[in-house]
C-alpha positions in Angstrom: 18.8 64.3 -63.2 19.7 67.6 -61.3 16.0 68.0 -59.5 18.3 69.4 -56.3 20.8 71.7 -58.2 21.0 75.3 -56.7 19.5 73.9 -53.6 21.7 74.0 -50.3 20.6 70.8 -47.5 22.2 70.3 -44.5 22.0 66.7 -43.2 22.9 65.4 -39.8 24.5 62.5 -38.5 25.0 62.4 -42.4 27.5 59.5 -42.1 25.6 56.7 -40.8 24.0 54.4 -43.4 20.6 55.8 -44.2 22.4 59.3 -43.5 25.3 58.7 -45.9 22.9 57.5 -48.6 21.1 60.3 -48.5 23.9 62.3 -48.7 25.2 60.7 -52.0 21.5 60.7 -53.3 21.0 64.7 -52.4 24.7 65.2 -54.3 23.9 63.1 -57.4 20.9 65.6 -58.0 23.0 68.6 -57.6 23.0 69.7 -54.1 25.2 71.4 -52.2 25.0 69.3 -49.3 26.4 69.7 -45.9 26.8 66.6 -43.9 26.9 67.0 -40.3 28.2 64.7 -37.3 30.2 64.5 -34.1 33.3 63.0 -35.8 36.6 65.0 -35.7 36.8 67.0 -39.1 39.5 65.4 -41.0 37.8 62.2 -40.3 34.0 63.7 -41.0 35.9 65.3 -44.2 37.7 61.9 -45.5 33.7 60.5 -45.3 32.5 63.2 -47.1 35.0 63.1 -50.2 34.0 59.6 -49.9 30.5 60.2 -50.5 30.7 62.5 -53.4 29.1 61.9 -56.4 27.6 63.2 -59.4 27.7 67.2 -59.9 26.7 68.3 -56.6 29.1 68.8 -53.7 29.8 67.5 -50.0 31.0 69.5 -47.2 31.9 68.2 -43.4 30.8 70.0 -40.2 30.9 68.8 -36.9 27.6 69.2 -35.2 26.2 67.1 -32.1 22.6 67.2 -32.6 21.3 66.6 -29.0 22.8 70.4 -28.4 21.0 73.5 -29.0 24.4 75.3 -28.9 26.4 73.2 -31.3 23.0 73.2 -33.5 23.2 76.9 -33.8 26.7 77.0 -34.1 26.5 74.6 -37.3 24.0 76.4 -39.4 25.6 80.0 -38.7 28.1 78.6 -40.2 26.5 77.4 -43.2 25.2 80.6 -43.5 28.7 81.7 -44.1 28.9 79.8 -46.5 26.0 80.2 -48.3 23.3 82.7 -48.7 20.2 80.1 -47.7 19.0 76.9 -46.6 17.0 75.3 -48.6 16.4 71.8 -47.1 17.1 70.4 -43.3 17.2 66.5 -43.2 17.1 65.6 -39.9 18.6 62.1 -39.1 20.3 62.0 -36.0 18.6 59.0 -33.4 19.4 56.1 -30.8 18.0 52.6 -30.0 18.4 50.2 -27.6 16.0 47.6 -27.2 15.1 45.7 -24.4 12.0 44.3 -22.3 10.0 47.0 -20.9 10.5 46.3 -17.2 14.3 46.4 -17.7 14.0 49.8 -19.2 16.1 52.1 -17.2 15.2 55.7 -16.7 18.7 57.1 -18.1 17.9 54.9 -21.1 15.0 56.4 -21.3 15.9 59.7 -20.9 18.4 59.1 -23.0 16.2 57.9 -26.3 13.5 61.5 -25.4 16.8 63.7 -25.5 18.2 62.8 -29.0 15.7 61.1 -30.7 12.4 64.0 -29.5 14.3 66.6 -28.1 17.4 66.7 -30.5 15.1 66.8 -33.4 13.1 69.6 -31.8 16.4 71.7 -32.0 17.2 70.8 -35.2 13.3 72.0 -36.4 12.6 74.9 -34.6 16.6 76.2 -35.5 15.6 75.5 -39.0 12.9 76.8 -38.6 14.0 80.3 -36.9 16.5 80.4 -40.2 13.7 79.7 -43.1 11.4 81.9 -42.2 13.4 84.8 -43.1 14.5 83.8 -46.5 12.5 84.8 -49.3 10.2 82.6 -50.9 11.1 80.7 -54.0 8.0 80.2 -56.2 7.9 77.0 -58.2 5.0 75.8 -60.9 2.2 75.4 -59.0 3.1 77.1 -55.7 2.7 81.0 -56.2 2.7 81.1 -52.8 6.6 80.2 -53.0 8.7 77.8 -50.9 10.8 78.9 -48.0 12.3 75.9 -47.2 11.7 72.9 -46.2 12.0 70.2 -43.3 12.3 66.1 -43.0 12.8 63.9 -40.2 14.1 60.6 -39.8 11.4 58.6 -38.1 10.4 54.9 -38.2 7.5 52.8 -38.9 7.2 52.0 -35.0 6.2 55.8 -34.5 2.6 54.2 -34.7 3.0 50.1 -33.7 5.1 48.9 -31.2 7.5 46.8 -31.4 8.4 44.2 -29.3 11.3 45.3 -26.4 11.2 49.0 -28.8 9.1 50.9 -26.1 11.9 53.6 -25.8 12.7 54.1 -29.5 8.6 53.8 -30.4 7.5 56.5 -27.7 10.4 59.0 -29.2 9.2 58.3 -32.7 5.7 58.2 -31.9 6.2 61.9 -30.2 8.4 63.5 -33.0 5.9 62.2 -35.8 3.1 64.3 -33.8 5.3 67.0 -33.8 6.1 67.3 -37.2 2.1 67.5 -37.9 2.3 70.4 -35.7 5.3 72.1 -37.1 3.8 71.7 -40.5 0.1 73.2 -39.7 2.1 75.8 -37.8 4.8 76.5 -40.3 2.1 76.0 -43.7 1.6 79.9 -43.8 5.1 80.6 -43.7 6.2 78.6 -47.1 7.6 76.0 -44.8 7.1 72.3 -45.7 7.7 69.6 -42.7 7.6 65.5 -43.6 8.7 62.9 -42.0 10.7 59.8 -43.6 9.3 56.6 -41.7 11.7 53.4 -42.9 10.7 50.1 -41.6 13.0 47.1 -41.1 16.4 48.4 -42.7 19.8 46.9 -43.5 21.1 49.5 -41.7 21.9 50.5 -37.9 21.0 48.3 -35.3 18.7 46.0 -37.5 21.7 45.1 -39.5 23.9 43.9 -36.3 21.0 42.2 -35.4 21.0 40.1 -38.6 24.8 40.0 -39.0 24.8 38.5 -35.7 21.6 36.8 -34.7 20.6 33.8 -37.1 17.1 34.1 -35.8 16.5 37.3 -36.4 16.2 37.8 -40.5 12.9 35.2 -40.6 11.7 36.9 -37.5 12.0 40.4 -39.6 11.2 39.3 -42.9 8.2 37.5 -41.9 6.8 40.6 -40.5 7.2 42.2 -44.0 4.7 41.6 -46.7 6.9 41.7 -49.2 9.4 39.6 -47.6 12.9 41.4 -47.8 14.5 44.0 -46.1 14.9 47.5 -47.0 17.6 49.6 -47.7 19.2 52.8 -46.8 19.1 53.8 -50.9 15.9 53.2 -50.6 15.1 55.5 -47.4 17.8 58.4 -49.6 15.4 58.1 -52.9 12.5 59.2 -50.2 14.5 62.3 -48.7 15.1 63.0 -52.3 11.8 63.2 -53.4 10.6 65.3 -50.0 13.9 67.6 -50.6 12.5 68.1 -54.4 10.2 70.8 -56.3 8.0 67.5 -56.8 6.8 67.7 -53.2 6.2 71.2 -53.0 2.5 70.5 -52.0 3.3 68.0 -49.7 3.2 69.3 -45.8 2.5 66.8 -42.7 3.0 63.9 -44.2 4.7 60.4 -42.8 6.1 58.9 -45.9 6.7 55.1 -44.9 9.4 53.0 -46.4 8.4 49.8 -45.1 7.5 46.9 -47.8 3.6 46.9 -46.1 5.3 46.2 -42.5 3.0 48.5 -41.4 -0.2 46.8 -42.8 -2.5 44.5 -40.5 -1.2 40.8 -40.7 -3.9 39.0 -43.0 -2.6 35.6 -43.2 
């Protein structure tokens, strides 16, 4: 359908399942996507020929999202590349679960520096860059867009889950600062959303039900509509956000959860 062609999106950790799939999703509509990660770069690149699809294009750089300095480093050289950033997918995260009084502080520490921290970089770099493009007006925004901004979040960014404390209180924090981003960043053409998947085939969740018998009716039964989600699913959401269909769209936690979210009823 092309609704991303012209557009340039950079997208990190861009190999893992939800990160991949949004990668082939972004290049099917006609982006010139740039996937990101801290594998070497003939591996990274292998992954991205891999992942190419339809009339849009994938290009490897190495990036390690929980530093500012490789952060910069990546998108100057997009910029060498090309002449703007359109759309910054941010993807990169962590989880280890476990009961809240084993929690230990380095594994805490550890979820607040990729998971909060690492996405702050990520934004406010993005952020830095967008500003000073020109705005691109689209049908019904005069106003023009400058660029926009998504995050990978999670459902449990607003109900715990149990032995998730670490993962939650990350997710919970970078969903209030994405409302915060986008109030700021409204004036400047800049559009900031967040992607909130539920229970996923993907990740941990999908070792979890490769290897624990238990735990797909455990799942499941917490999802109204009683199957799990997949990372396609999570890339057609990107998608939309990364398209000139959400250009009035700002602040906004887009859940991809089958109702998991809702209040139990039965």
């Amino acid at each position: 359908m092309n609704r991303l062609k012209g557009k340039t999106i950079v997208i990190t950790a861009g190999y893992g399942d939800i990160g991949r799939a949004t990668c082939r999703g972004c290049c099917q509509e006609g982006a010139t996507v740039f996937m990101t990660g801290r594998k070497p770069l003939a591996e990274g690149a292998a992954i991205a020929a891999e992942t190419r699809t339809g009339e849009g294009t994938i290009e490897y750089l190495r990036c390690d999202s929980a530093s500012r300095e490789s952060i910069d480093a990546m998108f100057a050289e997009v910029l060498q590349r090309r002449s703007r950033i359109d759309v910054v997918i941010s993807n990169a995260a962590m989880v280890e679960n476990g009961p809240f009084l084993d929690i230990r502080p380095d594994q805490w520490q550890a979820h607040l520096d990729l998971n909060l921290t690492g996405n702050f970089h990520v934004g406010q770099a993005a952020a830095r860059i967008m500003v000073k493009q020109p705005p691109i007006e689209t049908p019904g925004c005069r106003r023009g867009v400058r660029g926009k901004i998504l995050f990978n979040s999670s459902w449990c960014q607003d109900l715990p889950w149990p032995e998730g404390c670490c993962y939650g209180v990350s997710k919970a924090g970078l969903a209030l600062m994405t409302k915060a981003m986008a109030q700021e960043l409204a004036v400047h053409g800049i559009r900031v959303n967040i992607v909130a998947p539920g229970i996923i085939l993907a990740g941990l969740s999908k070792v979890c039900h490769e290897t624990d018998p238990n735990f797909g009716p455990r799942a499941t039964g917490a999802i109204p509509l009683r199957e799990f989600g997949t990372p396609e699913q999570c890339a057609d959401a990107f998608v939309f956000l990364a398209s000139d269909e959400s250009d009035y769209i700002t602040g906004i936690s887009l859940l991809v959860d089958g109702g998991a979210s809702l209040p139990r009823r039965d």
